[in-house]
C-alpha positions in Angstrom: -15.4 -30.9 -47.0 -17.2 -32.7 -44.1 -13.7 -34.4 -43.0 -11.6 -31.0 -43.5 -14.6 -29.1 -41.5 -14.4 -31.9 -38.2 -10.5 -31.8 -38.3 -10.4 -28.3 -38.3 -12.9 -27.8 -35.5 -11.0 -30.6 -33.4 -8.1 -28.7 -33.5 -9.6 -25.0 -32.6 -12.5 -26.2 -30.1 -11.5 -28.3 -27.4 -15.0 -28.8 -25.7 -15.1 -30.1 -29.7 -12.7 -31.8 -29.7 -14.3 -34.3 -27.2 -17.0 -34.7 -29.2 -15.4 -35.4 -32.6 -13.3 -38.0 -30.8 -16.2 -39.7 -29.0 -18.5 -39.4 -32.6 -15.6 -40.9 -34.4 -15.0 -43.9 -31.9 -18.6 -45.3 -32.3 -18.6 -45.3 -35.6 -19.7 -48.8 -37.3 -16.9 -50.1 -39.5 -18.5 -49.8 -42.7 -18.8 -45.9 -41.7 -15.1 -45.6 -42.0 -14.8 -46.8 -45.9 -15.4 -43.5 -46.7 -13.1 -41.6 -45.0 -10.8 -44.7 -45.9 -11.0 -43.2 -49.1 -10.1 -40.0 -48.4 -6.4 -41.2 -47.7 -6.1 -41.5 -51.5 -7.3 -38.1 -52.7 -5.0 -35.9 -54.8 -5.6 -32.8 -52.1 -3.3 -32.9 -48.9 -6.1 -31.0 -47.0 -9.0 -33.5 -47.5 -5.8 -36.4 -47.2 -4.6 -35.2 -44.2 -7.9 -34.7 -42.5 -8.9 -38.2 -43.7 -5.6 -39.7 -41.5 -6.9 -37.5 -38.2 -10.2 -38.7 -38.6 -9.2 -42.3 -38.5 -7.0 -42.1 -35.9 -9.4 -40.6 -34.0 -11.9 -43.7 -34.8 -8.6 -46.0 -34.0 -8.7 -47.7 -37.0 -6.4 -49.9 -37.2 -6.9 -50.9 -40.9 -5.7 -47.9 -41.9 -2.5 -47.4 -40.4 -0.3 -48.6 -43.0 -1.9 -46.5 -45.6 -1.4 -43.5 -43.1 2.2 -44.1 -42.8 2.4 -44.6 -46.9 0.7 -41.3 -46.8 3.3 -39.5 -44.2 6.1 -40.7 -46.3 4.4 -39.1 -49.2 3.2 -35.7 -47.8 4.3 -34.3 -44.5 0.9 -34.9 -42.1 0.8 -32.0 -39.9 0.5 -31.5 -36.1 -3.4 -32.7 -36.4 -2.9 -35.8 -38.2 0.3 -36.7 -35.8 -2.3 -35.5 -32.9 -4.8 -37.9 -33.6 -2.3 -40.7 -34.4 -0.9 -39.8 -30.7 -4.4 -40.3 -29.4 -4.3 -43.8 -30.8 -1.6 -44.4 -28.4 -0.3 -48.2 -27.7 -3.2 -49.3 -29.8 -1.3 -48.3 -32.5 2.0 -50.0 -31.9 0.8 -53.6 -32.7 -1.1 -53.0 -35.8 2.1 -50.5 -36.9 4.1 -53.3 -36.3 2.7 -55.4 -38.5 2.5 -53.6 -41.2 6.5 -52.6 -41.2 7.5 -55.6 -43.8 5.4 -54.1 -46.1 6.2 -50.6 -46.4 8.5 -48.9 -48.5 11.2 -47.5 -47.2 10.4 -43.7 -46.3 7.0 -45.6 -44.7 8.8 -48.0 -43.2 11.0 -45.3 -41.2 7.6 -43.1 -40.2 6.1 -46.4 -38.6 9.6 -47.0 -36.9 9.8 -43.6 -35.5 5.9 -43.8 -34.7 6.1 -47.1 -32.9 8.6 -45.7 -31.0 7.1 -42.9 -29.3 3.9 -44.6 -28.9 5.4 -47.7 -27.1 6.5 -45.7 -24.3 3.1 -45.4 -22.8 3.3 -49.0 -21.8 6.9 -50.6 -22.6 6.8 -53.7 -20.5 4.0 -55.3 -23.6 5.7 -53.6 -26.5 9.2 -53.5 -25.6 10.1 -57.2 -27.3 8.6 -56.2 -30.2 9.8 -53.0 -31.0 13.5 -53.5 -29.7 12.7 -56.6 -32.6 12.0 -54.3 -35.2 14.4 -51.5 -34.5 17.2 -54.4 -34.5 15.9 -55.9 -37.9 16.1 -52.2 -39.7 19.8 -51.8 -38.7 21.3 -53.9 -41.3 18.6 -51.5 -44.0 20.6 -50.5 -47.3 18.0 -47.4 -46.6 19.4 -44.5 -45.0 16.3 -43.4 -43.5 15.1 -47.1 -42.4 18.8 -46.9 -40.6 18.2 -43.6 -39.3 14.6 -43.9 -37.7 15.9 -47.4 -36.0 19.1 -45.7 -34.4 16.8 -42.8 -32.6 14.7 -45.7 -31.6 17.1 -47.3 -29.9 18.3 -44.1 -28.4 15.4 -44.5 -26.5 15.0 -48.6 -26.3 18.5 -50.0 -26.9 19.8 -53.2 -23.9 22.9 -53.6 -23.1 23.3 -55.9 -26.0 22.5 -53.0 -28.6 25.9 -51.4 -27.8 28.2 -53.1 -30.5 25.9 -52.5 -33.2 25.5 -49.0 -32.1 29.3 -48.4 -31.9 29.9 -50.0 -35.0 27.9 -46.8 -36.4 30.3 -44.5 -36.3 31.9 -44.8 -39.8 28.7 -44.6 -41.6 29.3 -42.4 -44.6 25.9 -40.2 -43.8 27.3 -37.7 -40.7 23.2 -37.3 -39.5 23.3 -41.0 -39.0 26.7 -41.3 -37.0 25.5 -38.4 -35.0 22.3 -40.4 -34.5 24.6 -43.3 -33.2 26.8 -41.3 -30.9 23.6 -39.8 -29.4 22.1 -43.5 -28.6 25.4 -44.8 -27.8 25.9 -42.0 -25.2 22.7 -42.8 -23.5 23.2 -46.1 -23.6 26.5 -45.6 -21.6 24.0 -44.4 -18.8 22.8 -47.1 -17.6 24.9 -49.9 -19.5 28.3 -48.6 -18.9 29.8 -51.7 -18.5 28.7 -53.0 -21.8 29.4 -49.7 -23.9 32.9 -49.9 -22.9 33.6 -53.3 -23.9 32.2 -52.0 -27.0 34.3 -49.5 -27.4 37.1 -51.3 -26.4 36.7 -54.3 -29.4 35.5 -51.2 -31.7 37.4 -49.7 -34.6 39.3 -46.1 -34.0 36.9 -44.9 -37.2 34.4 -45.5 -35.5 35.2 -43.4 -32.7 31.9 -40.7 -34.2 30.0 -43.2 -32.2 32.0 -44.0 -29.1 33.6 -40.8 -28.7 30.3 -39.8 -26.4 31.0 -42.9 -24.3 34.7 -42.7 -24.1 34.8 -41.5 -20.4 33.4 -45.2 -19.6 37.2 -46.2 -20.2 39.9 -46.3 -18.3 42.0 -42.6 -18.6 45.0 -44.7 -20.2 43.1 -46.9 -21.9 40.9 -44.0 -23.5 44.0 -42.1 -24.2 45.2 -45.1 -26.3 41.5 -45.6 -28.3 41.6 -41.6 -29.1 45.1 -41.6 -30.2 44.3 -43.9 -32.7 41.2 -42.1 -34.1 43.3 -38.7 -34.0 45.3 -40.5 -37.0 42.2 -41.7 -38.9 41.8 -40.3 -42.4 37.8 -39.0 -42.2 38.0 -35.3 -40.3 34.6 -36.4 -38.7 36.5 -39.2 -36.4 39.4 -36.7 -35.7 36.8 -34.2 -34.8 34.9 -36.6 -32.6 38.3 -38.0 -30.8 39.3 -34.3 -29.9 35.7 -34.0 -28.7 36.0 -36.7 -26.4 39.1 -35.9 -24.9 37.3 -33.0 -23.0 35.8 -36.0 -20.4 39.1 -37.5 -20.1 41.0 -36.3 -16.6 44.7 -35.5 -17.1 47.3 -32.8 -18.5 48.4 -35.9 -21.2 44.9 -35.3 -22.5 45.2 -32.1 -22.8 48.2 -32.3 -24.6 46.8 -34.7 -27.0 44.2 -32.1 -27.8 46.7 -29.2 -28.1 48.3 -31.4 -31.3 45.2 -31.3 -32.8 45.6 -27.5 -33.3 47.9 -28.2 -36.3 45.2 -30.8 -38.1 44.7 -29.8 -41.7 40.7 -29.5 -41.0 39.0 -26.3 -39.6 36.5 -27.8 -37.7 39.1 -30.3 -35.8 41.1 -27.1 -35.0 38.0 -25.4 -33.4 37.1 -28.8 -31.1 40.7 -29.0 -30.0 40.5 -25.0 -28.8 37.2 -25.8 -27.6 37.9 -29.2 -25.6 41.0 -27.0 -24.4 38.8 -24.2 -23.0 36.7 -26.4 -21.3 39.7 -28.0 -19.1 39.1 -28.0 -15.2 42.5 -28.8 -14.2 45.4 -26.2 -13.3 47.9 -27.8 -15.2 45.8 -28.4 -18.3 44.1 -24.5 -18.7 47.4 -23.2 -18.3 48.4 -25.1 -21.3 45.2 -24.2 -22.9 46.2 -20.6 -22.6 49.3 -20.6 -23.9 48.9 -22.5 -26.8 45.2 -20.7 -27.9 46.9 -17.7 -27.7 49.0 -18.5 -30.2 45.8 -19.7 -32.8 45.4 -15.6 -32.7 47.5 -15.6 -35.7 46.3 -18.4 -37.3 45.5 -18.2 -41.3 42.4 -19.1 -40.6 39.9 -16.7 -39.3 37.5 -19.4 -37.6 40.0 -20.7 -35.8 40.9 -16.9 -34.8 38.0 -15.9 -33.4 37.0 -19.2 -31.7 40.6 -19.0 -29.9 39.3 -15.3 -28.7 36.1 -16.8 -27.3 38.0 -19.1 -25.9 40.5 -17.2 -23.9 37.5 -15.6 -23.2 35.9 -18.7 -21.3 39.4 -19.2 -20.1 39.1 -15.6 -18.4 42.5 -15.9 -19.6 43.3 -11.6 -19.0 47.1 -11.9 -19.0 46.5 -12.6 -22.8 44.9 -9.2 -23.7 47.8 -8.1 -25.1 47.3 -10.5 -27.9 43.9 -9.9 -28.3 43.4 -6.5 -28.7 44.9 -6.2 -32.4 42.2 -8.0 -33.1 40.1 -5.0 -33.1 41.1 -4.4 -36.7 40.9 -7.8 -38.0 39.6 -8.3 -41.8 37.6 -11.1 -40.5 34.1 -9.7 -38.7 33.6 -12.9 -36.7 36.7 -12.3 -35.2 36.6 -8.6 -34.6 33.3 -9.5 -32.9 34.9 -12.3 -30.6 37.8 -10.4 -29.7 35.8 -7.1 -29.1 33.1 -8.9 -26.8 35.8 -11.1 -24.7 38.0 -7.5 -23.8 34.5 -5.7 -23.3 33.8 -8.9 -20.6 37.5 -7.9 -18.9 36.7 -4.5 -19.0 39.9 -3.5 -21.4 40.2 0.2 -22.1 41.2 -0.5 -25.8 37.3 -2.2 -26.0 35.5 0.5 -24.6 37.8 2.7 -26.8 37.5 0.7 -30.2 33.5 0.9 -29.5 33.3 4.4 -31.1 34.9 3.6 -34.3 33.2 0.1 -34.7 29.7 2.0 -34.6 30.7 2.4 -38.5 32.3 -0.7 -39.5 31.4 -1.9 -42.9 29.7 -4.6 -41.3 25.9 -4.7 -39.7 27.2 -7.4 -37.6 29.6 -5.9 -36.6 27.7 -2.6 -35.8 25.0 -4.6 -34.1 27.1 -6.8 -31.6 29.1 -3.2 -30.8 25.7 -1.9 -29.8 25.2 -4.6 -27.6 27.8 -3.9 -25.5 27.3 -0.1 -25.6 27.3 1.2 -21.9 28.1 3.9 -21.1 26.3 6.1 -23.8 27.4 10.2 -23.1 30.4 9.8 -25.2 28.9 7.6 -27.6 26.2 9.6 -28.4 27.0 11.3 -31.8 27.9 7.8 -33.1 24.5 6.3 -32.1 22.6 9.1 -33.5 24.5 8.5 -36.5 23.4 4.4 -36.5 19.5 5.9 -36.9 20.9 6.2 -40.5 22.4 3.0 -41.1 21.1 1.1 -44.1 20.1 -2.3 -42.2 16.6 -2.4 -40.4 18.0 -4.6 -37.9 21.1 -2.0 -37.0 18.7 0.7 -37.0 16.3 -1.6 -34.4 19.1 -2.0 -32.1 20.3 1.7 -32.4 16.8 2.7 -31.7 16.9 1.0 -28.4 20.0 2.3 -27.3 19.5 5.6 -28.1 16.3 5.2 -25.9 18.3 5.0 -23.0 19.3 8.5 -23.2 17.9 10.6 -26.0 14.2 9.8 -26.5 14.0 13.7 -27.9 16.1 12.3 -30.4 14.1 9.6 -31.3 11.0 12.1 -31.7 13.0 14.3 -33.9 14.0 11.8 -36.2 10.2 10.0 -36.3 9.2 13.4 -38.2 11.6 12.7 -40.5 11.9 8.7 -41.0 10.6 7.6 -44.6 10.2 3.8 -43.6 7.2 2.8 -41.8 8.6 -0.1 -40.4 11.5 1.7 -38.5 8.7 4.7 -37.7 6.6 1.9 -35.9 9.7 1.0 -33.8 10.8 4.4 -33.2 7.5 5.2 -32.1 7.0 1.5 -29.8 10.3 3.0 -28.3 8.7 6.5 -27.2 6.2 5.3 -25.7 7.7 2.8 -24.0 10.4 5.3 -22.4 7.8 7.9 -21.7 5.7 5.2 -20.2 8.3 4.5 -17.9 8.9 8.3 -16.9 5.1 8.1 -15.8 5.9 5.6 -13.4 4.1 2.6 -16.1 0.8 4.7 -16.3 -0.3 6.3 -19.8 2.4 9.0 -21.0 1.4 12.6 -21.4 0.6 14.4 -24.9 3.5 16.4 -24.4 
């Protein structure tokens, strides 16, 4: 109760907190047994508070017991605190203790050396690049995965074919993990990545993709092509992705043919990477083909092609937009309604009225949102006060607000739910605050 009492006062006092952590580094070694013992109670509380506590006292001793117990219960920000203020003293006995942890322990001490090694990387840095290159060939997914982050932060130039080599891994976390290192690798190791890349598989272009702008154009158009044919969605995904950093209309066109890939999610990067093309050449082909993925079967790949012409400011395409007003789909209603309401298209402003009843809160909510210009509008948002979704009935209350707040007093007499009464009445006196020039509103 003592431990639980001190951990708990660290964390809400700090003039306390000083204390505790000065009380706790003078204690005499064979004070510590009993809060050693604490790291083995049945109760995550007193556990937990046990791990601070030590940390504080920068006992090294227990360290590997603390990461046994982080793989077993989740620590909490006080226990990670105090491990923090352990700082680089940590890192060496952590170290030592990795061969000897279990796996799920074995990844908290990898991830903790880590971020504790940074405070003075010229002593630590052998060591832990050492041990972050040792758990790459782990059969243990989280071993793998706590050593890739690592070296997202600590990986030399030499790092880059193992990290490359990453991108088939079956788990998609952990080939994300990879293209993340890989990609910040590439930063300062360009060189080095690209060679990589260059001797590296196309399925293992999840990884390298990030990097790929260290290539040659022509020589990068040749390492995506391949990957575009690989079986695993994930690398077609990831070469379409890259092809946004690579310069020219051929790109481009290499991510226009990914439109027609049998996966959804490579069909949205490819409109995507196509909206996000500088060039002249290669947005006008962006427009004319993303137009067309307004009819798709798919209604994803519909509505991402209307954000897209969106981003492409692509107003010579409205035309093909607008019957999406009455889509079946509600995430494409949504996108198509909020790129014509961004051009200013009459049939947006005039669909506005009807959507304030769609079926759909989502729907209802996002048409809200772009509500202007309220005076014709305003039977329609009187009639949202009614809607059977809290969160519709939020956003209608702060529209209406803008130019009805007799309204909004008329129907707070009447409103059953207190929650929605609260808002309605939050939204009064807000507006009649404002009237008063900020000050307090009258009774009236």
């Amino acid at each position: 109760e003592v431990a639980v009492a001190l951990a708990r006062l660290y964390d809400t006092s700090p003039a306390a907190a000083a204390a505790i952590r000065t009380m706790m580094l003078a204690l005499e070694p064979r004070a510590l047994l009993p809060l050693r013992r604490l790291l083995d109670s049945s109760d995550p509380t007193t556990a937990r508070a046990g791990a601070h506590l030590l940390a504080l006292a920068e006992d090294a001793e227990s360290l590997a017991r603390i990461a046994v117990l982080a793989a077993d219960i989740e620590l909490g920000p006080s226990a990670l605190s105090g491990l923090k203020a352990f700082g680089v003293k940590a890192v060496a006995p952590l170290l030592a203790a990795i061969p000897t942890l279990d796996p799920r322990a074995r990844a908290f001490a990898l991830e903790a050396v880590t971020e504790l090694a940074t405070d003075d990387r010229e002593a630590h840095g052998a060591a832990v690049r050492a041990a972050l290159r040792a758990a790459l060939v782990s059969r243990d997914e989280s071993v793998l995965l706590a050593a890739v982050r690592g070296l997202a932060l600590w990986a030399e130039p030499d790092d880059a074919p193992a990290l490359v080599a990453l991108g088939n891994h079956p788990s998609s976390t952990l080939a994300k993990a990879a293209s993340s290192a890989v990609g910040l690798l590439a930063r300062s190791a360009k060189e080095a990545v690209s060679e990589a890349i260059v001797a590296a598989r196309s399925d293992a272009a999840t990884a390298w993709g990030s990097a790929a702008y260290t290539l040659p154009p022509e020589l990068a158009l040749e390492k995506l092509r391949e990957a575009l044919s690989e079986d695993d969605p994930r690398t077609r995904r990831a070469a379409v992705e890259a092809l946004a950093d690579v310069p020219g209309l051929q790109a481009a066109e290499l991510a226009s043919m990914a439109l027609v890939d049998e996966d959804a999610d490579v069909q949205i990067q490819a409109i995507r990477t196509l909206s996000a093309r500088a060039d002249v050449e290669g947005r006008a082909l962006a427009e004319s083909r993303l137009a067309l993925e307004l009819r798709s079967d798919r209604s994803a790949v519909r509505a991402e092609a209307a954000r897209a012409l969106g981003r492409l400011d692509a107003r010579g395409r409205a035309d093909a937009l607008a019957p999406l007003l009455a889509d079946a789909s509600s995430e494409v209603v949504i996108a198509a309604l909020s790129t014509l309401a961004g051009w200013s298209d009459p049939r947006a402003i005039a669909a506005l009225g009807p959507l304030l009843s769609h079926d759909d809160a989502e729907v209802v909510k996002a048409t809200l949102s772009l509500v202007r210009e309220t005076r014709e509008l305003e039977g329609q948002l009187l009639a949202v006060l009614d809607h059977p979704s809290w969160d519709v009935r939020h956003a209608a209350i702060a529209k209406v607000r803008e130019f009805d707040v007799p309204a909004l007093a008329r129907r707070l007499e009447v409103e059953p739910d207190d929650l929605v009464k609260e808002r309605l009445g939050a939204a009064i006196h807000g507006a009649l605050a404002v009237e008063t020039g900020g000050g307090k509103p009258s009774e009236s």
